[in-house]
C-alpha positions as CSV (number, residue, x, y, z in Angstrom):
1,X,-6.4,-7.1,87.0
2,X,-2.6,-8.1,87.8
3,X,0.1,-7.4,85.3
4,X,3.1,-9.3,84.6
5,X,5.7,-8.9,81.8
6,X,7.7,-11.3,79.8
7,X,9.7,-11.5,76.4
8,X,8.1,-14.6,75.0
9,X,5.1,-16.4,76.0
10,X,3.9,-19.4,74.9
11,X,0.0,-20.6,75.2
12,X,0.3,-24.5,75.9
13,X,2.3,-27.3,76.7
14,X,1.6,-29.9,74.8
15,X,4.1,-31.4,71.5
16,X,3.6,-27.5,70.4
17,X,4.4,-25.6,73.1
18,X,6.4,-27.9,75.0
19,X,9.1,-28.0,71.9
20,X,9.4,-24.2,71.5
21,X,9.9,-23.9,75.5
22,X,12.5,-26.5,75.5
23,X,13.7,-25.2,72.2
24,X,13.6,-21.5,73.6
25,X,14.8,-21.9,76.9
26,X,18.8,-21.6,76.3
27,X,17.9,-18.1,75.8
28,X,17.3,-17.6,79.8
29,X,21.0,-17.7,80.2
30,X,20.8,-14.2,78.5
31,X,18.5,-12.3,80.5
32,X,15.2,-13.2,78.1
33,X,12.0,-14.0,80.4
34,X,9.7,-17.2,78.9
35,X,6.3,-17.9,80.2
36,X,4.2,-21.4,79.4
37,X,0.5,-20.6,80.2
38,X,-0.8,-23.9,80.3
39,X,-4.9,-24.0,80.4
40,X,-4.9,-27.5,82.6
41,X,-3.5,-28.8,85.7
42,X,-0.3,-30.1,86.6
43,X,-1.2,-33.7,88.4
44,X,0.4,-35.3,91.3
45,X,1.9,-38.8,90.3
46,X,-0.8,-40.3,92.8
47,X,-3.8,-38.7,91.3
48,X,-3.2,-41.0,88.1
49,X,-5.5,-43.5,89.2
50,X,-6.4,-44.9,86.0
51,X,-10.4,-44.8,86.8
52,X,-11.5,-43.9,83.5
53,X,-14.2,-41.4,83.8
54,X,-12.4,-39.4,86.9
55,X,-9.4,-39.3,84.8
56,X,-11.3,-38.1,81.0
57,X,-12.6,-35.2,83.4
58,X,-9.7,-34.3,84.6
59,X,-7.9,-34.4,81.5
60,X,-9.9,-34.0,78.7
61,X,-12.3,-30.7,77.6
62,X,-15.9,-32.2,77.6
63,X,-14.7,-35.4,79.5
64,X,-13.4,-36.3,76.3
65,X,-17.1,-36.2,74.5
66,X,-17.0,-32.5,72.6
67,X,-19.3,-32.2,70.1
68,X,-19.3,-30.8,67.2
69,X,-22.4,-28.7,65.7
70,X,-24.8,-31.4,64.0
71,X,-23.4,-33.5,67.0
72,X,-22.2,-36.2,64.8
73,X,-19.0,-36.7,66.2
74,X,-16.7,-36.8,69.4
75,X,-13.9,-34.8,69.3
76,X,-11.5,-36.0,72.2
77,X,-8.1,-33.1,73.7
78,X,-7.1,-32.7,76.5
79,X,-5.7,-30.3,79.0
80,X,-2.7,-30.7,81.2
81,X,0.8,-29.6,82.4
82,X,2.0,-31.0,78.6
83,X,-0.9,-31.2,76.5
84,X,-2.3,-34.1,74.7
85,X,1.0,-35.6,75.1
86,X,0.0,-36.7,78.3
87,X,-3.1,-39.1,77.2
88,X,-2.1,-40.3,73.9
89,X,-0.5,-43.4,73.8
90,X,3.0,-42.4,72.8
91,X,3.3,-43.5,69.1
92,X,5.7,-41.5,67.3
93,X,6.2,-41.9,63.3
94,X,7.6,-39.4,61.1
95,X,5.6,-37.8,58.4
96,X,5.9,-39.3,54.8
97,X,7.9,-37.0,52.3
98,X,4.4,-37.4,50.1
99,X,2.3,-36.0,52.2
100,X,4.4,-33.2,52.6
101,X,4.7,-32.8,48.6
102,X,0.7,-33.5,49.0
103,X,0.4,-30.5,51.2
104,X,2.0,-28.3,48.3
105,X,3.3,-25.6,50.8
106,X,6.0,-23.4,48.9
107,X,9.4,-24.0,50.7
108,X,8.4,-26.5,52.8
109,X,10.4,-29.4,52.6
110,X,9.9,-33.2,53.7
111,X,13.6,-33.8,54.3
112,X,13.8,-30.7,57.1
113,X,10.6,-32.2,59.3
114,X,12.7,-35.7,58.7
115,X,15.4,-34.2,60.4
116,X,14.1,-32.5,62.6
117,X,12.1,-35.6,63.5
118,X,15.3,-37.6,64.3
119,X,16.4,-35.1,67.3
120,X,13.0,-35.2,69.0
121,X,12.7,-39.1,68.3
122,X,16.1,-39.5,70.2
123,X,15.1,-36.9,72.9
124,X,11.8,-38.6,73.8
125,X,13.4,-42.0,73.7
126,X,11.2,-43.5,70.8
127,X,11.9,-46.9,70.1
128,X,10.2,-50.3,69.2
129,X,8.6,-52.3,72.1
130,X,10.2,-55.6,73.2
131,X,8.6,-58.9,71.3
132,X,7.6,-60.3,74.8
133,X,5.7,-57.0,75.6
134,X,3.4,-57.2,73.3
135,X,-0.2,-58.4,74.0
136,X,-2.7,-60.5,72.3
137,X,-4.8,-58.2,71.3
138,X,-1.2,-56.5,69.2
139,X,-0.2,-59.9,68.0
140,X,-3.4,-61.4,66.7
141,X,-3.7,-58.3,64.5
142,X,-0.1,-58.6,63.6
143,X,-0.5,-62.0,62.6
144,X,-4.1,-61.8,60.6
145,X,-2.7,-59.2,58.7
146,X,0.1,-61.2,57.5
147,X,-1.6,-64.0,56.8
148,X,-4.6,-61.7,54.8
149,X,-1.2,-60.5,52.9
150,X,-2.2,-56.9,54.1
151,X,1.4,-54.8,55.1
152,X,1.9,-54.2,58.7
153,X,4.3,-52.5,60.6
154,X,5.1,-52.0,64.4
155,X,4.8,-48.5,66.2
156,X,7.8,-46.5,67.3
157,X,6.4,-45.6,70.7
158,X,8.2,-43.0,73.6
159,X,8.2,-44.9,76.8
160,X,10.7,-45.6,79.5
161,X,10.0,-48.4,81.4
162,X,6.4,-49.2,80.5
163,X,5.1,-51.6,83.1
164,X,1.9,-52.2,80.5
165,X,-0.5,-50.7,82.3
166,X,-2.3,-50.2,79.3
167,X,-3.6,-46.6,80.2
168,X,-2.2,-44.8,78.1
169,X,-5.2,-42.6,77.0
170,X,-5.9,-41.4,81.2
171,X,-2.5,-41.1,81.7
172,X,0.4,-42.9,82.2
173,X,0.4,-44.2,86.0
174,X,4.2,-45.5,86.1
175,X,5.5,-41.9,84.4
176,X,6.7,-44.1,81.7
177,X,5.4,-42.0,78.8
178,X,8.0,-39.4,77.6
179,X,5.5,-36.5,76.6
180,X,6.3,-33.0,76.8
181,X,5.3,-33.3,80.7
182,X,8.7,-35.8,81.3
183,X,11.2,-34.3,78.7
184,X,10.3,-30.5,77.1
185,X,8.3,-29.1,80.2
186,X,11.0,-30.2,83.1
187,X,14.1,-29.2,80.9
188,X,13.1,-26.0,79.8
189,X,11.7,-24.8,83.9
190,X,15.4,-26.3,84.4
191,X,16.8,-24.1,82.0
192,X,14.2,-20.9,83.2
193,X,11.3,-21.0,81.8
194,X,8.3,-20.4,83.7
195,X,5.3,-22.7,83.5
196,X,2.0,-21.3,85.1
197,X,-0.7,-24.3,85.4
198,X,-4.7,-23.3,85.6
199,X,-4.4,-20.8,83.5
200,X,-6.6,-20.3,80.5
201,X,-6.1,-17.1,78.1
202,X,-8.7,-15.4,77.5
203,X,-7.9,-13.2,74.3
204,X,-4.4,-11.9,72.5
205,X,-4.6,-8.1,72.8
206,X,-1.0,-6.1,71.2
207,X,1.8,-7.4,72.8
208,X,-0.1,-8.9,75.7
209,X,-2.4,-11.5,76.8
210,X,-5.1,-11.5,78.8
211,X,-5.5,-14.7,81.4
212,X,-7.4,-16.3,84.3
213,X,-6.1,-18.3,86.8
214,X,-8.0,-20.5,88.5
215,X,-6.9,-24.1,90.7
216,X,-9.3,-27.2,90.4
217,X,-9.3,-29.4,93.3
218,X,-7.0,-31.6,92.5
219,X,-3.2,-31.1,90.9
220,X,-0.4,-29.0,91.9
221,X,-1.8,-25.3,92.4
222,X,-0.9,-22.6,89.9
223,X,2.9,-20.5,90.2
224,X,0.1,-17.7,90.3
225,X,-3.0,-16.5,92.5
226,X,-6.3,-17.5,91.5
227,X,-7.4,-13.6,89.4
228,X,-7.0,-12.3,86.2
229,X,-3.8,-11.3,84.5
230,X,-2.8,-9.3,81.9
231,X,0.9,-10.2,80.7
232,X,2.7,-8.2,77.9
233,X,4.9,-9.6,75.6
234,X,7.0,-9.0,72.8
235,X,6.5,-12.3,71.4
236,X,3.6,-14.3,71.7
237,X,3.7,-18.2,70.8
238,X,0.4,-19.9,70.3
239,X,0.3,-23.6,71.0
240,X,-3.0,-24.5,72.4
241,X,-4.2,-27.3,69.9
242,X,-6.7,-27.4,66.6
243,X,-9.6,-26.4,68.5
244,X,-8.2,-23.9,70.9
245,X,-5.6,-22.0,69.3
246,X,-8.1,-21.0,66.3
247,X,-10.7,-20.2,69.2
248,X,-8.2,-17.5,70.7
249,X,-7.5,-15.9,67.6
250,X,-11.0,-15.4,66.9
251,X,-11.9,-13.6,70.6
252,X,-8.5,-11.7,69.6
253,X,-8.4,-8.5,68.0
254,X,-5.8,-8.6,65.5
255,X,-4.1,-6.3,63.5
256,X,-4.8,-8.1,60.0
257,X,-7.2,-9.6,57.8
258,X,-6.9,-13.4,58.3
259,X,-9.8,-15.0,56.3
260,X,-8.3,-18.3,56.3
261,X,-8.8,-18.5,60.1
262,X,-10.1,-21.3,61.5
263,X,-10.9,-23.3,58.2
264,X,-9.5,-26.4,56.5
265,X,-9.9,-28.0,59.7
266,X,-9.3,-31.5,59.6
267,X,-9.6,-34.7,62.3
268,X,-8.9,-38.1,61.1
269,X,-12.8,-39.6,61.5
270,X,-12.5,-42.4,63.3
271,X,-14.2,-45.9,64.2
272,X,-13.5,-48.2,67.5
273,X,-14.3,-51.3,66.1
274,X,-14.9,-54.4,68.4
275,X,-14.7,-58.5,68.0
276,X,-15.3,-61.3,70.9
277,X,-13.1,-64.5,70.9
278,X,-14.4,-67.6,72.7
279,X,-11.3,-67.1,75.5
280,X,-9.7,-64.8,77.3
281,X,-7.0,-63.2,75.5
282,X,-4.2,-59.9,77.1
283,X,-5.2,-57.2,75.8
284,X,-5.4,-54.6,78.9
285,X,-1.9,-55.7,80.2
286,X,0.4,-54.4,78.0
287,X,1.1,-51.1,75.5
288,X,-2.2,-51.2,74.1
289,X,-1.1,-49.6,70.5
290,X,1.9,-51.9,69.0
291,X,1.0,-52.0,65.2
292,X,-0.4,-50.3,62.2
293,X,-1.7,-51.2,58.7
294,X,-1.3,-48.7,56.3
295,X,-2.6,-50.8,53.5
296,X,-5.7,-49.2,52.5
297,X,-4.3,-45.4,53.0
298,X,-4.1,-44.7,49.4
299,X,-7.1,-47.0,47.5
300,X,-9.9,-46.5,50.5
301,X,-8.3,-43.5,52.2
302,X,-8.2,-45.1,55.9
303,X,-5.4,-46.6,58.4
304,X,-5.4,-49.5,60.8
305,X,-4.4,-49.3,64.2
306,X,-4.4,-51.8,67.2
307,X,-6.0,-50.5,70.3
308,X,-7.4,-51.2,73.5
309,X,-10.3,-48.8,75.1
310,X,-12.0,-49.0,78.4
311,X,-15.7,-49.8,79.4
312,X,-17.2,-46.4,78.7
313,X,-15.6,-45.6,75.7
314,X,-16.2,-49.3,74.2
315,X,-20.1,-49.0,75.3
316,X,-20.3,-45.9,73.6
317,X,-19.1,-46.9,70.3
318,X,-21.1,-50.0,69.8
319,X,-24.3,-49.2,67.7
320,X,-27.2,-50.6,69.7
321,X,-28.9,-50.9,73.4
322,X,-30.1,-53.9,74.9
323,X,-28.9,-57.8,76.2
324,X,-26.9,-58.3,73.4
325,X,-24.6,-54.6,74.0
326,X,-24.1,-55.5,77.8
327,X,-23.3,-58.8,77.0
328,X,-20.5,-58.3,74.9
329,X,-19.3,-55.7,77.7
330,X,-19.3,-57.8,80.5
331,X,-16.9,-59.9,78.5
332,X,-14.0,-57.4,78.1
333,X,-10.9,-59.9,78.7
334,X,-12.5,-61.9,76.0
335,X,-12.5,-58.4,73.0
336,X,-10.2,-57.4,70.2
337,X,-10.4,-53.8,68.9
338,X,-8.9,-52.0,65.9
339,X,-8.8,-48.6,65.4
340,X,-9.8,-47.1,61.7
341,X,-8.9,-43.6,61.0
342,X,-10.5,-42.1,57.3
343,X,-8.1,-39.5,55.8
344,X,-10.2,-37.0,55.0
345,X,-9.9,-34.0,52.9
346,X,-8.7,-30.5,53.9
347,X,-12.0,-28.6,53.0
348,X,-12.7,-24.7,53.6
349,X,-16.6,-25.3,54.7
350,X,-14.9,-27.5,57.4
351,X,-14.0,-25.1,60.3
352,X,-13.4,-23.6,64.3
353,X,-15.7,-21.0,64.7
354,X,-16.8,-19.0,68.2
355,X,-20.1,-18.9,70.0
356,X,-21.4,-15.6,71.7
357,X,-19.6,-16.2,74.6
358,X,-15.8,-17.2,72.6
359,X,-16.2,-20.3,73.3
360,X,-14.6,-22.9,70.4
361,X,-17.6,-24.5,67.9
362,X,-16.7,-27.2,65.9
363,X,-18.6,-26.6,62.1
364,X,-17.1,-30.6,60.9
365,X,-19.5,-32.4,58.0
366,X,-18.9,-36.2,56.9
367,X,-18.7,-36.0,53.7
368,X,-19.4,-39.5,51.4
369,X,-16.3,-40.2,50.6
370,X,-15.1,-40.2,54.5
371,X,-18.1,-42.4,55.1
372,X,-17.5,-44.4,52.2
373,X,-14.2,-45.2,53.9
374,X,-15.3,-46.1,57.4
375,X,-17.7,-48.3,55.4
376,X,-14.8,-50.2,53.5
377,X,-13.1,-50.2,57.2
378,X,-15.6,-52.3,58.3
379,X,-15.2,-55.1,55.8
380,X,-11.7,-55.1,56.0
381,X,-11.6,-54.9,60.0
382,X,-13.9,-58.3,60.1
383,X,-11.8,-60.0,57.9
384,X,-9.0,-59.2,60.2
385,X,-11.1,-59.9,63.1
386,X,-12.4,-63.4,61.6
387,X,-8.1,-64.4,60.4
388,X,-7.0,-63.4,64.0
389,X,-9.3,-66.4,65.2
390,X,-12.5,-64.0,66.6
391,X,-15.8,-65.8,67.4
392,X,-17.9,-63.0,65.8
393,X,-17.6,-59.5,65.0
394,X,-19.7,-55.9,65.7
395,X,-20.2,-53.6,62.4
396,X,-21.9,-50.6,63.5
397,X,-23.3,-50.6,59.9
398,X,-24.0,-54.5,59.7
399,X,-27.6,-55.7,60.0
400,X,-27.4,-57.4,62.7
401,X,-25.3,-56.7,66.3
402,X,-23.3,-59.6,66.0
403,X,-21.6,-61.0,62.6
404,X,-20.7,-64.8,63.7
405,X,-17.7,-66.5,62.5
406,X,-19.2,-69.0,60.4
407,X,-21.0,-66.2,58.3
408,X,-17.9,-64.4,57.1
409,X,-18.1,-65.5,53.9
410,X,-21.6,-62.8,53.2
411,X,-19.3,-59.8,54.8
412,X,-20.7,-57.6,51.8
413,X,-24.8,-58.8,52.3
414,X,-24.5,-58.5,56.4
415,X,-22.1,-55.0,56.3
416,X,-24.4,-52.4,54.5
417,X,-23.0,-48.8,53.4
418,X,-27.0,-47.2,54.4
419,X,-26.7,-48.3,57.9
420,X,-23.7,-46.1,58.6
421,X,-25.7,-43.2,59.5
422,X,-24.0,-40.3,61.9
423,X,-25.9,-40.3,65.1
424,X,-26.7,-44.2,64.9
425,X,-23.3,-45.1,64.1
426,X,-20.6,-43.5,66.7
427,X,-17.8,-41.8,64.9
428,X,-15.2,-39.7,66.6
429,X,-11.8,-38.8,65.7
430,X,-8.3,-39.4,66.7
431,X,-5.7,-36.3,65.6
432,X,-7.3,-32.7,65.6
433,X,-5.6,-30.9,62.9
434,X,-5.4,-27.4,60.7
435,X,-7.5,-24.1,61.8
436,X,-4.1,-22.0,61.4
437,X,-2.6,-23.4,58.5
438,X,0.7,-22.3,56.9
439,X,1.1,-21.1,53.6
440,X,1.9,-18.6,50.7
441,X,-0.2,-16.1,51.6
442,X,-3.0,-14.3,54.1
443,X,-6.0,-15.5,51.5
444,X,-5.8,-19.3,51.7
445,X,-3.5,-19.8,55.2
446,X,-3.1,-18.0,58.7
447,X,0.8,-18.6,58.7
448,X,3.8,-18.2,56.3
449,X,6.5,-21.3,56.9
450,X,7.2,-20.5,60.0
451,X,4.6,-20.1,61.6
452,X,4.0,-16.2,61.5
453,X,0.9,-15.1,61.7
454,X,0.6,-13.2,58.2
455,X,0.5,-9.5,58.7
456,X,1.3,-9.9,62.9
457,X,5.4,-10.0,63.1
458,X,5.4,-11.0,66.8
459,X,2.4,-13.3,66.5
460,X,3.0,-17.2,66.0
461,X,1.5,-20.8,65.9
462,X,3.3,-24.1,66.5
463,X,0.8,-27.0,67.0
464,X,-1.2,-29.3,64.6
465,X,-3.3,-26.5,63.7
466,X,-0.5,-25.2,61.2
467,X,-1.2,-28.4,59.4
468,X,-2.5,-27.4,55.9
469,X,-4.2,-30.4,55.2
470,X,-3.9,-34.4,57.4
471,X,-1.2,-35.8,58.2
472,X,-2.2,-39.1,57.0
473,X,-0.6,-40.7,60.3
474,X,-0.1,-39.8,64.1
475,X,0.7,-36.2,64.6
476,X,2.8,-36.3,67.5
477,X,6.3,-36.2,65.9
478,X,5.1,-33.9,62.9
479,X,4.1,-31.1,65.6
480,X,7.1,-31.3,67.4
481,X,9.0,-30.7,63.9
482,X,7.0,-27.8,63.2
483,X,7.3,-26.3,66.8
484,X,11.3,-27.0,66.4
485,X,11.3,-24.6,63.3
486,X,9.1,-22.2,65.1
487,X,11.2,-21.9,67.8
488,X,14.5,-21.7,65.4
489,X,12.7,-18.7,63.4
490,X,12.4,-16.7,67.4
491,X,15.9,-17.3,67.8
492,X,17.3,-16.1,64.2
493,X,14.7,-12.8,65.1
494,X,15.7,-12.7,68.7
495,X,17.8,-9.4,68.3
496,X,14.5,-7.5,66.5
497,X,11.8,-9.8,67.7
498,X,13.1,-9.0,71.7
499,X,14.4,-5.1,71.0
500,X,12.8,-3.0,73.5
């Protein structure tokens, strides 16, 4: 086994660990040595292709189809030279201050992640997407809700000269996307930092991780040989994601009693939902995700987005086999789609465990009331489908495959809450969140405030797994707000933290 030393290292290099490297890195100047250990590969521009299933195995665990126990759901994150920030489709809103008071976390306050969201909002270039770049498949959402009188609002998104691809979710082809693998990642290596690609960490020992690097046959090969390593450290940053960064705590032998590990995990349960108009409409060419509807977030616990997914994905999620299914996806210039994500509830029975061999297990349950939701989704989504102009409409829980136009009027009779079954019906879900959340204390959270792992002084988290409970919208910003005070904590500690 090969040994290397640093001061800090950092599993992960996604919104997480991205921030606290970039965040981190002016300390290079003074002699402190950063590692990034980043699980995934680091692609070359050309091996972007935008062919869908090549690309969800290259970038995604599972191909983007994990599972969790009962198999009931699809849990889609990826793995790359900057994280999940590579193949999410750049939408960027900052938390609300009630679901920070919601989250009840003693001296955690709304109005720091606020600020804090402002810097990284400017630093990733956020802003709204030009009127004439948006699609049909945006604008006939846009203008159904309106006219439904349902509030609607347009996505913040970090892009620099989207050529609307529309590929967002395989990775951005035209390097328009400002993830962590365009801003954070370059500016910190800039700065000093070291980013080794390939290389998964096996367990957290004291002081020191224990990795293997090994190069797939495609991407940029690893800074390191293809073995195993173990790297000493006097900080250790852990930034690997909701599934993943509980899973290495668990293989980890730790110096405290953490029973909070790895529960109140959270995921935003979500439904791709699907209508057909009677012409073609754009909704491949352009940003595929321009508007949201947060309408229903409150009374029926879900959130509208626009979306746009690709062959595969859209088979998958339509309930049903047969002439009817390949039908409708022959015809995919011709389909809408919205995007329903339930809010569901931060329980403790919902949680990351590890199988025999360490590797992540997903222990989710859909509860009624999350079902209950995605059932009320449905209703609404058709009447947004049918205002919008679409010819008929797919419910995975209507009785029949396809709800025609001129028979919106029995929504409720033809939409029925006891076809929404799990395994018939295909839910997956859109923002993995909580396994390490912060709190007061070790009995009910993994981390203090700032992201300390209780008991472990050199130990700490920055990703969506610190979430206590959902975020209630798109994570992306909210991570990066929690990594910024992460990193801010290091640097206040640096002098005892980095002593030799």
């Amino acid at each position: 086994m090969r040994e290397k030393e640093f001061d800090i290292v950092i599993v992960g290099s996604g919104a997480g660990g991205g921030t606290v490297a970039q965040e981190l890195a002016p300390l290079c100047k003074d002699g402190v040595r950063i590692a990034v250990l980043e699980w995934g590969p680091k692609l070359r521009e050309e091996e972007f292709t935008g062919r869908e299933v090549e690309m969800a195995n290259r970038l995604y665990f599972d191909g983007g189809g994990f599972l969790n126990r009962d198999r009931s759901m699809t849990f889609a994150f990826a793995r790359a030279y900057g994280g999940s920030t590579v193949v999410y489709t750049g939408t960027s809103l900052t938390i609300r201050p009630e679901t920070v008071n919601r989250w009840g976390v003693p001296g955690l306050f709304a109005s720091d992640l606020v600020e804090r969201s402002q810097k990284h909002l400017r630093s990733n270039n956020v802003h709204l997407l030009e009127p004439d770049k948006i699609n049909d498949n945006n604008r006939l959402f846009h203008d159904a809700c309106k006219k439904l009188g349902y509030m609607v609002e347009q996505f913040p998104i970090n892009v620099k000269g989207c050529q609307g691809s529309g590929m967002c979710n395989l990775g951005c082809p035209n390097a328009a996307k400002q993830g962590t693998h365009r801003v954070q990642l370059p500016a910190a290596e800039a700065a000093g930092v070291t980013v080794v690609t390939n290389c998964k960490v096996e367990r957290i020992d004291d002081h020191a991780v224990v990795a293997t690097v090994a190069n797939p046959p495609f991407g940029h090969a690893s800074a390191w040989e293809a073995g195993e390593y173990r790297i000493q450290a006097k900080v250790v940053v852990v930034s690997a994601g909701a599934i993943n960064s509980p899973a290495l705590l668990l293989r980890s032998r730790l110096p405290a009693r953490l029973p909070a590990l790895g529960r109140y995990f959270t995921c935003h349960p979500a439904l791709i939902l699907v209508a057909q108009h009677d012409r073609q409409i754009t909704n491949y060419n352009g940003h595929p995700k321009s508007y949201y509807c947060d309408q229903f977030t409150e009374s029926k616990k879900f959130l509208l987005e626009t979306c746009m997914y690709f062959p595969f994905v859209t088979a998958k999620n339509l309930a049903g086999f047969g002439e009817e299914h390949a039908s409708l996806v022959t015809r995919m210039d011709t389909l809408q789609m919205i995007l329903v994500l339930a809010i569901d509830a931060a329980r403790r029975e919902n949680r990351i465990t590890i199988d025999g061999a360490g590797n992540p297990v997903i222990d989710y349950k859909l509860t009624p009331v999350v079902l209950d939701s995605l059932y009320e989704s449905m209703k609404v989504c058709a009447r947004i489908f049918f205002a919008a102009g679409a010819a008929r409409v797919h419910a995975p829980a209507g009785r029949k495959f396809l709800i025609e136009a001129s028979e919106q009027g029995k929504l409720d009779d033809l939409i029925v809450r006891e076809e929404l079954k799990p395994g018939k019906v295909s839910i997956t879900s859109a923002h993995l969140m909580g396994g390490c959340r912060m709190g007061a204390g070790p009995e009910t959270s993994v981390t203090d405030i700032w992201g300390q792992v209780h008991g472990v002084p050199w130990l700490f988290v920055a990703d969506a797994s610190l979430f206590p409970a959902a975020a209630e919208i798109n994570p992306y910003i909210t991570i990066m707000s929690l990594a910024d005070r992460v990193a801010e904590r290091i640097r206040t500690r640096a002098a005892d933290l980095l002593r030799k």
